[in-house]
C-alpha beads as a LAMMPS data file, in Angstrom:
LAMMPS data file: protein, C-alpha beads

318 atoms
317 bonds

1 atom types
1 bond types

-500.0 500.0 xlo xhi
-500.0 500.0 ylo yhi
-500.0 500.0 zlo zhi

Masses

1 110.0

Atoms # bond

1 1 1 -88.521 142.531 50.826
2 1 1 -85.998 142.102 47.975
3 1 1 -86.181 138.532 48.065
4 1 1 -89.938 138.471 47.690
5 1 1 -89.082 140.661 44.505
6 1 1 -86.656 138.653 43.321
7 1 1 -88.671 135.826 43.254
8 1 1 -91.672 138.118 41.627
9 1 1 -88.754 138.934 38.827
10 1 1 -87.931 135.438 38.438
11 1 1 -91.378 134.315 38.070
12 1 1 -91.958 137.179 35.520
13 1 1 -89.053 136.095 33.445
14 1 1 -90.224 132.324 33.190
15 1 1 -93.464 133.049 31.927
16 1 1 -93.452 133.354 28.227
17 1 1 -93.764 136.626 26.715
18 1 1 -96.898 135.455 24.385
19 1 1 -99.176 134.284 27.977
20 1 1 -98.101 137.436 29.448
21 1 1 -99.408 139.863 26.575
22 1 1 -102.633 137.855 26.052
23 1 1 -103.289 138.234 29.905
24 1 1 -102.061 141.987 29.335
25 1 1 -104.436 142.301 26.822
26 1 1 -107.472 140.495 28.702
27 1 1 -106.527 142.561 31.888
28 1 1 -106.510 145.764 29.898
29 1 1 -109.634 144.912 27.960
30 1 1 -112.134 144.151 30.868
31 1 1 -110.154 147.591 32.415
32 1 1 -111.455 149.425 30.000
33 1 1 -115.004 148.153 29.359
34 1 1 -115.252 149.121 33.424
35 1 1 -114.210 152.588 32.739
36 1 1 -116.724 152.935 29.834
37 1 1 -119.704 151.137 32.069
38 1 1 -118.937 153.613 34.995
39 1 1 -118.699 156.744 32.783
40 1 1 -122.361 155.631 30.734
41 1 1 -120.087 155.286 27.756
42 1 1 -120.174 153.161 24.198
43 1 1 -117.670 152.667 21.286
44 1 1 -119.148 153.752 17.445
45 1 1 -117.451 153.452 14.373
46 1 1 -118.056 156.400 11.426
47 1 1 -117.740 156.594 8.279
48 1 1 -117.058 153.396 5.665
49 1 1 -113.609 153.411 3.848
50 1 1 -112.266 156.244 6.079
51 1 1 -113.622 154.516 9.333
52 1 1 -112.990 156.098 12.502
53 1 1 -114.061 154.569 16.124
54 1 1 -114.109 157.027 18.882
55 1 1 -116.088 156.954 22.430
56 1 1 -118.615 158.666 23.459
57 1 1 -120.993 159.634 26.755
58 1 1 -124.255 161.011 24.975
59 1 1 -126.042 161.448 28.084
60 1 1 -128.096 164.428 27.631
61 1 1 -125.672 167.598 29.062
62 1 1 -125.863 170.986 27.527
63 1 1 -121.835 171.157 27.096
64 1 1 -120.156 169.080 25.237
65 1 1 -116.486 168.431 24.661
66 1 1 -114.344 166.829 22.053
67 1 1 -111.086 165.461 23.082
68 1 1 -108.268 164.479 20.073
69 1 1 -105.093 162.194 20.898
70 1 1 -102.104 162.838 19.880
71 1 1 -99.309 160.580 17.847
72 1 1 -99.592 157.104 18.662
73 1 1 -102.136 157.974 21.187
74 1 1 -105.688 156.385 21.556
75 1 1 -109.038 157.038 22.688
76 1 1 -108.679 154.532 25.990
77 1 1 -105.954 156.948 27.155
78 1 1 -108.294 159.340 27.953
79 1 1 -110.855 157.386 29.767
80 1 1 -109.538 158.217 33.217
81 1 1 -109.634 162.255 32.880
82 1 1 -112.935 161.449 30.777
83 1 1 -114.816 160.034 33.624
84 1 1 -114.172 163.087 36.149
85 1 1 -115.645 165.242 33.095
86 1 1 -118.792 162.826 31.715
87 1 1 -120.185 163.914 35.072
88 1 1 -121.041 167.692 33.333
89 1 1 -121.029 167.211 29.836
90 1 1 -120.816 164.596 27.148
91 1 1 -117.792 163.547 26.119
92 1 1 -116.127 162.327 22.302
93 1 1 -113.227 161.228 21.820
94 1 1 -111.767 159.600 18.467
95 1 1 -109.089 157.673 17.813
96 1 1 -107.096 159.344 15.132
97 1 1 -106.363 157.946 11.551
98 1 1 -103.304 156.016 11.274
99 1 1 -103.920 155.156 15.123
100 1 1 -106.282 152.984 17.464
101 1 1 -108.811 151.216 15.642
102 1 1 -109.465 154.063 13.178
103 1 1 -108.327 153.403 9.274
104 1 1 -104.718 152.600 8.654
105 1 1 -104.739 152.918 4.710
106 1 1 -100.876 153.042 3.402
107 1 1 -101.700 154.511 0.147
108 1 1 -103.244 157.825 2.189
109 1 1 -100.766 160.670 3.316
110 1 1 -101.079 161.689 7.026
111 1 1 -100.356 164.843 6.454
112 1 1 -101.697 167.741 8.645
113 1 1 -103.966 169.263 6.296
114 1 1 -105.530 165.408 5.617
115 1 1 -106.268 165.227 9.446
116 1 1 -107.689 168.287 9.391
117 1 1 -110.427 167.461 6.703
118 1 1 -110.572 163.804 8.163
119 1 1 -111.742 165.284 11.325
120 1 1 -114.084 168.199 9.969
121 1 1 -115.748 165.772 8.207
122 1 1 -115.713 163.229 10.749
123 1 1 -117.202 165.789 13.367
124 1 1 -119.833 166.885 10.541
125 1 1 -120.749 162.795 10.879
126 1 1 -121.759 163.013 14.472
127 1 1 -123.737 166.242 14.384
128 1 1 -122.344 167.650 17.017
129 1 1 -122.050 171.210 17.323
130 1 1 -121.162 174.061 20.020
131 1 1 -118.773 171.854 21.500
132 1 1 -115.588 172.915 23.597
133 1 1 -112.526 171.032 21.786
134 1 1 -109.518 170.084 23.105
135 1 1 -106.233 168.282 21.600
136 1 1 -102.748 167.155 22.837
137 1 1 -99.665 166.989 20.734
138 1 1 -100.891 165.917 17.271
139 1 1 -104.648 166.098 18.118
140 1 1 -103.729 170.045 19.671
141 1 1 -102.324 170.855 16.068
142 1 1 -105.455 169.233 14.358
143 1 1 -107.642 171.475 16.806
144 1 1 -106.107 174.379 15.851
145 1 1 -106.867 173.555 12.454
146 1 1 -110.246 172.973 13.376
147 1 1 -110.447 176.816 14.848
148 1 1 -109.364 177.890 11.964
149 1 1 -111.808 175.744 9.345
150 1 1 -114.965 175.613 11.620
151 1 1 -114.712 178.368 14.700
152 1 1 -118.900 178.964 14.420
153 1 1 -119.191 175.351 16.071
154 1 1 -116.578 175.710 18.312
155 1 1 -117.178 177.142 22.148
156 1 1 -113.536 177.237 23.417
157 1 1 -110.471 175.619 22.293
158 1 1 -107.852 173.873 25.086
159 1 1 -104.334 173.125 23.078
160 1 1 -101.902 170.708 25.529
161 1 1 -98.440 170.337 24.744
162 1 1 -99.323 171.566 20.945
163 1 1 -97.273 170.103 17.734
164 1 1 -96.604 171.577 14.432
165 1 1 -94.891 174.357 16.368
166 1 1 -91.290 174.983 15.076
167 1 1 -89.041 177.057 16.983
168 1 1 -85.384 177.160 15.292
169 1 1 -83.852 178.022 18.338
170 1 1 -85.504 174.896 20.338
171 1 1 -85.215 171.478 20.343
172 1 1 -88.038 169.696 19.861
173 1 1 -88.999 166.069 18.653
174 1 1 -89.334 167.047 15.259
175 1 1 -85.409 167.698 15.038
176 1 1 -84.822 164.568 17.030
177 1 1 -86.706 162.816 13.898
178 1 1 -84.794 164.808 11.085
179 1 1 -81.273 163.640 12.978
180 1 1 -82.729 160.035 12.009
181 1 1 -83.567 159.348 15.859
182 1 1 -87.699 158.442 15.942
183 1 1 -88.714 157.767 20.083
184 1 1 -92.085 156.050 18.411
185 1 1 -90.189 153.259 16.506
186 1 1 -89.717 150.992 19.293
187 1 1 -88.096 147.506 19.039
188 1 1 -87.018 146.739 22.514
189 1 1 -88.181 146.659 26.027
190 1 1 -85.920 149.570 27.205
191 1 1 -86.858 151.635 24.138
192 1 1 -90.220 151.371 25.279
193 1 1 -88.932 152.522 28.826
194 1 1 -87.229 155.399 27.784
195 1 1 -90.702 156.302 25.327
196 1 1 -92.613 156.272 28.552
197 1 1 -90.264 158.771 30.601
198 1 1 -90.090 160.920 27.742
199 1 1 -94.017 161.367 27.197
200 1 1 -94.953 161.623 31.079
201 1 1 -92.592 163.246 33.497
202 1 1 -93.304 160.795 36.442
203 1 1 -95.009 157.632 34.256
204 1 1 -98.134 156.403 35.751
205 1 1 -97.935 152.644 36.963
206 1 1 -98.797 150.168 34.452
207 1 1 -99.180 146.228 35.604
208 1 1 -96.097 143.935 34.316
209 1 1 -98.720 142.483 31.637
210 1 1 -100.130 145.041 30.279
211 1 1 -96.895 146.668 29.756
212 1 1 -96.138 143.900 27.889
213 1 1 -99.378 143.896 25.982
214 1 1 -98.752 147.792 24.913
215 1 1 -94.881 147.318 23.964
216 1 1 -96.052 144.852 21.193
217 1 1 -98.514 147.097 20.375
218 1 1 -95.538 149.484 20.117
219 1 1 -93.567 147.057 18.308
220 1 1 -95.793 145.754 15.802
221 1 1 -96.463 149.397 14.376
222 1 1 -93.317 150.785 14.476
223 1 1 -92.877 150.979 10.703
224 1 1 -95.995 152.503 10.218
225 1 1 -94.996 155.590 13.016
226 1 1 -92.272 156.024 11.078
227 1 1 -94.523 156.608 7.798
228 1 1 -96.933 158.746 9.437
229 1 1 -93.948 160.800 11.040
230 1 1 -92.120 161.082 7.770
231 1 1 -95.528 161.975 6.098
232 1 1 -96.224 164.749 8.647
233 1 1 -92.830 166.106 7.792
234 1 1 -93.580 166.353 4.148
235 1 1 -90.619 165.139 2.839
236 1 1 -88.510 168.358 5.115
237 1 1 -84.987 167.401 5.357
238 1 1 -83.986 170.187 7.960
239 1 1 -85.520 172.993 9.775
240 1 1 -83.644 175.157 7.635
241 1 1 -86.201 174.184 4.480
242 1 1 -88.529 176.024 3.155
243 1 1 -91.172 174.091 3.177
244 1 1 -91.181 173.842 7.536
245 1 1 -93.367 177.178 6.806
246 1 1 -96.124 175.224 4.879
247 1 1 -95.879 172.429 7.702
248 1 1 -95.941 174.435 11.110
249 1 1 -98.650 176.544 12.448
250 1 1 -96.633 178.961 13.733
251 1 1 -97.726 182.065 10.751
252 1 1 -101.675 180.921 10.943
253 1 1 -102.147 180.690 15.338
254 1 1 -102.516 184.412 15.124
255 1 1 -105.695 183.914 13.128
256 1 1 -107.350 181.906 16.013
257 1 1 -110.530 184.197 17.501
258 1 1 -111.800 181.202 19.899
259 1 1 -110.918 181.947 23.992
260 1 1 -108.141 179.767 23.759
261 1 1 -106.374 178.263 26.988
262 1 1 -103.007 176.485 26.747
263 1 1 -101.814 173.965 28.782
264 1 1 -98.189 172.781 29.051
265 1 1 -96.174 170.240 30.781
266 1 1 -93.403 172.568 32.297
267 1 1 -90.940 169.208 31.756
268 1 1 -92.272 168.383 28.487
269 1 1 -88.991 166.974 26.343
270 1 1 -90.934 166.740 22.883
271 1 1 -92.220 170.489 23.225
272 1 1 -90.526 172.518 25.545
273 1 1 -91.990 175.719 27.586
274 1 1 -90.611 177.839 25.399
275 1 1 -92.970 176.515 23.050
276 1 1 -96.199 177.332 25.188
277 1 1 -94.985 180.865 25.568
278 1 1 -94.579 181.530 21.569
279 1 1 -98.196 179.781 20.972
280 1 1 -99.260 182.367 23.823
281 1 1 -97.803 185.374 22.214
282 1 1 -99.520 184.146 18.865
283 1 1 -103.263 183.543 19.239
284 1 1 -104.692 187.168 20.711
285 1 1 -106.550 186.904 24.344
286 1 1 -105.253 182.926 25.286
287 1 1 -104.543 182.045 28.215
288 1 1 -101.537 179.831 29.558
289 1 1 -101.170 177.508 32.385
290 1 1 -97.875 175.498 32.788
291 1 1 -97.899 172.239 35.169
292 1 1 -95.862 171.979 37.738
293 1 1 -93.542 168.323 37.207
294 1 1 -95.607 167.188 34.688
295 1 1 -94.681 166.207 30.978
296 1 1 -95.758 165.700 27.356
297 1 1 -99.581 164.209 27.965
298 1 1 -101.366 165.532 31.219
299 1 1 -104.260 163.719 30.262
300 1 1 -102.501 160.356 31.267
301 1 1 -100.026 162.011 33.673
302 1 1 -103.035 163.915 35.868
303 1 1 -106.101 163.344 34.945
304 1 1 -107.571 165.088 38.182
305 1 1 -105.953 167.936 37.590
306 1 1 -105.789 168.120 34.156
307 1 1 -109.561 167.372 33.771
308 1 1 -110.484 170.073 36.970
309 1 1 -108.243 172.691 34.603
310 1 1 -110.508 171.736 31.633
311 1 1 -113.670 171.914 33.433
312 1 1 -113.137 175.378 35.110
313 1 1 -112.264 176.942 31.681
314 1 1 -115.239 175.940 29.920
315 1 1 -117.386 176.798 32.499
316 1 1 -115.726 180.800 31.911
317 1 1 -117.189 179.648 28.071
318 1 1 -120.752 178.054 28.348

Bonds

1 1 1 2
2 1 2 3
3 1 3 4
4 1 4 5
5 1 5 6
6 1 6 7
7 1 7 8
8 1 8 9
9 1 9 10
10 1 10 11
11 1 11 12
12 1 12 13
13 1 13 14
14 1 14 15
15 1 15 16
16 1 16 17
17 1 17 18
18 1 18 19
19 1 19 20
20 1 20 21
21 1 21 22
22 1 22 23
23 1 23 24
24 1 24 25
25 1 25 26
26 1 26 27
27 1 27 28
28 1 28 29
29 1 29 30
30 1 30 31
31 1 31 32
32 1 32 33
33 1 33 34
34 1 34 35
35 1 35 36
36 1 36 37
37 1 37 38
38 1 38 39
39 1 39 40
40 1 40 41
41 1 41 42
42 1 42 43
43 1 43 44
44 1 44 45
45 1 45 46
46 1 46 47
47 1 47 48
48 1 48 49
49 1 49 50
50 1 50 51
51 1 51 52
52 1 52 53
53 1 53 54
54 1 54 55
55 1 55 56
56 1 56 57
57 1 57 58
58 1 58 59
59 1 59 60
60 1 60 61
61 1 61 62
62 1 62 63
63 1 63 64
64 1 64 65
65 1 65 66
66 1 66 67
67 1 67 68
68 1 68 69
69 1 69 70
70 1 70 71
71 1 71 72
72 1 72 73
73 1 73 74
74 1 74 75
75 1 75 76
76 1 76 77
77 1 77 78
78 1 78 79
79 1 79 80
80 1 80 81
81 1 81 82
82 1 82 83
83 1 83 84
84 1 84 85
85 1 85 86
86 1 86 87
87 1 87 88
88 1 88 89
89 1 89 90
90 1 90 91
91 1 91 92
92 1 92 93
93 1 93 94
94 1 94 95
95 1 95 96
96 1 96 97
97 1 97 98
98 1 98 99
99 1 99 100
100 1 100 101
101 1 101 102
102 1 102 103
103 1 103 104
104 1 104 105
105 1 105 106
106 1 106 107
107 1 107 108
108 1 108 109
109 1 109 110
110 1 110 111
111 1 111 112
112 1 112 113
113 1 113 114
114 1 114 115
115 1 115 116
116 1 116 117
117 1 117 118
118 1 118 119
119 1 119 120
120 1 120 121
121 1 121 122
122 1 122 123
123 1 123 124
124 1 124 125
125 1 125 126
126 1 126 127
127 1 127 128
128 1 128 129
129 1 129 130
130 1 130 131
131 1 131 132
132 1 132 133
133 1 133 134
134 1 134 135
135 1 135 136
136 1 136 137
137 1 137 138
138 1 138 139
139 1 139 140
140 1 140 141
141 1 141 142
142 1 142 143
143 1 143 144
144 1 144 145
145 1 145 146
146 1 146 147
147 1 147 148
148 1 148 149
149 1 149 150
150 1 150 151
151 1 151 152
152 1 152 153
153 1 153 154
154 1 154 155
155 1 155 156
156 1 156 157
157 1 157 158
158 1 158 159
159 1 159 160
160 1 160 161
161 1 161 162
162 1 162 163
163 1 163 164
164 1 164 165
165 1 165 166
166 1 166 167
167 1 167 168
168 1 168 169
169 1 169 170
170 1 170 171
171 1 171 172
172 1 172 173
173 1 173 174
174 1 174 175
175 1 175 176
176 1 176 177
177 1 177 178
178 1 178 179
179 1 179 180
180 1 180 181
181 1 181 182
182 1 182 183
183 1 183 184
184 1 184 185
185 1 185 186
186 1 186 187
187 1 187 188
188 1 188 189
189 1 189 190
190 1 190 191
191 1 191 192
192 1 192 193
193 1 193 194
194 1 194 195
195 1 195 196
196 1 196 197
197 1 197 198
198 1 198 199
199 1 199 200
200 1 200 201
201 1 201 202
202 1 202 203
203 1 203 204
204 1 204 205
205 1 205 206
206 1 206 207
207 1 207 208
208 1 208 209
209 1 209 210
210 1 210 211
211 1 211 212
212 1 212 213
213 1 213 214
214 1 214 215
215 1 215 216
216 1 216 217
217 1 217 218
218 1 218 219
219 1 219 220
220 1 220 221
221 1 221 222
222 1 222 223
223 1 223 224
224 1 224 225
225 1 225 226
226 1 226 227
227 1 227 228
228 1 228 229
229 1 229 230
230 1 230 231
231 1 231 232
232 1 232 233
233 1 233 234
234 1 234 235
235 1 235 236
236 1 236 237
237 1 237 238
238 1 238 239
239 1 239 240
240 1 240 241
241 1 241 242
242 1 242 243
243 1 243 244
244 1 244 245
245 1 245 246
246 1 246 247
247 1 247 248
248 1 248 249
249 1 249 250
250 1 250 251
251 1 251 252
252 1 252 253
253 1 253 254
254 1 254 255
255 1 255 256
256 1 256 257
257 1 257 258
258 1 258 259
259 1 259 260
260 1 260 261
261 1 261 262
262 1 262 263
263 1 263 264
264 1 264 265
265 1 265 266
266 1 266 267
267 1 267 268
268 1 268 269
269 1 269 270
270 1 270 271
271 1 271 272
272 1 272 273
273 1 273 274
274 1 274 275
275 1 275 276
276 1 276 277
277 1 277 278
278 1 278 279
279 1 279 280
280 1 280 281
281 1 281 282
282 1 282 283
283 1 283 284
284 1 284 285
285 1 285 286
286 1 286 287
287 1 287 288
288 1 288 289
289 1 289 290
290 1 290 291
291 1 291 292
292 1 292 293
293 1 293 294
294 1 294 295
295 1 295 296
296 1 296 297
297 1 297 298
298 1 298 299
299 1 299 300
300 1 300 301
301 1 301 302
302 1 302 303
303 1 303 304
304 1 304 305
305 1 305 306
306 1 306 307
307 1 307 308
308 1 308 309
309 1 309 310
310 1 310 311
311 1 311 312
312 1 312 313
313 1 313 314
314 1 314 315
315 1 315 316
316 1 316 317
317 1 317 318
């Protein structure tokens, strides 16, 4: 048995990086066109100079749900949950601006409060409305947002592993960042490792090419992380400044009226537990379920479970 993979190593190494990401990306590619054939699902594009592409399974159902990605997370990601939930309802799910296919403009700040009205106005676009909403990381601070700018079209809200929650007595990836050390910026191979066992607790297995494929996907955009990052940050030097107020959500959750369930990787490193209980103790009547050995994004960790936990709530919210 170790011979055989030493020889599979070998082989690996020999082949040139450029023939393994195009087959990566091939592989990956005719992956995901399965996943949207089997779940009835198509790719749009909205809007013109703020273009964003997201997926959707319009099939008919009475519930609906909107799903948002978080930082440097896409729409494809969520395919697998997706399909165990296109069976009930019809699905959405964008990719973010600054991320996927959706606009990357460099003279636009990615600033919470700009997500926020992208999204409102990109969920105005596709006329959807008493839908249940749900966001990880980045796209659970955007849904909050949402709550609070549009609750009257809005059935339930689902916030996993939420950002633009500061605690000053946790760590968190945001002070990571401000001590100059950014896990998105990836230039090598074992950065990208160490990315992967940082966002899921136990990563799921990804084929040798398209690894490959998605660390030079990595790669190539790791300046432009680092602008979106710094422009979420708004220019905050410390936790300490004033200005974390205006960033976090931590003063406005309380405002949220939706039935609100949280969801929380109980070994998330970018957000720890501590974090789920403060978001708890904020928005009045939420609920809070922390997952066993799981980490930052459920969605890609468990999508069984985390899609079975999703469908039981809204079904308490039809």
């Amino acid at each position: 048995m170790k011979f055989a993979l030493s020889l599979r190593d070998e082989l690996l190494r020999n082949i040139p990086d450029r023939w393994k990401e195009n087959f990566g990306e091939e592989f990956y590619t005719q992956y995901v066109k399965l996943h949207l054939k089997l779940m009835k699902g198509r790719v749009e594009c909205s809007g013109a100079e703020h273009k964003i592409e997201y997926m959707v399974t319009d099939q008919g159902h009475n519930e609906k749900l909107i799903f948002l990605p978080g930082f440097a997370d896409a729409k494809e990601n969520f395919y697998n949950a997706a399909q165990f939930l296109a069976k009930d309802c019809d699905v959405l799910v964008p990719d973010l601006p600054g991320f996927g296919r959706s606009f990357k403009h460099k003279s636009e700040t990615y600033k919470l409060s700009n997500y926020s009205k992208w999204m409102h106005n990109f969920i105005e676009q596709t006329g959807w409305d008493q839908f249940h909403l749900v966001g990880n990381s980045l796209g659970g601070a955007i849904a909050a947002e949402l709550a609070l700018s549009m609750p009257e079209r809005i059935k339930s809200l689902s916030l996993v592993d939420c950002a633009a929650i500061v605690l000053q007595d946790q760590p968190s990836i945001y002070q990571e960042f401000l001590n100059g050390r950014n896990v998105f910026a990836i230039a090598t191979h074992l950065q990208f490792e160490y990315f992967l066992n940082r966002v899921c607790h136990t990563p799921p297995m990804i084929p040798p090419f398209v690894k490959e494929h998605i660390f030079r996907d990595f790669h190539q955009h790791a300046t432009w992380y680092k602008k979106i990052m710094s422009d979420l940050l708004e220019g905050i030097q410390t936790l300490n400044d004033p200005n974390v107020e205006k960033m976090a959500l931590n003063h406005r959750l309380r405002d949220i009226k939706l039935p609100t369930m949280i969801v929380w990787g109980d070994e998330d490193t970018f957000f720890p537990p501590a974090t789920a209980d403060f978001v708890r103790s904020q928005i009045p009547g939420s609920v809070l379920y922390l997952l066993a050995d799981r980490g930052h994004a459920p969605h890609i960790e468990a999508p069984y479970q985390f899609a079975q936990l999703i469908r039981k709530f809204m079904r308490r919210h039809l």
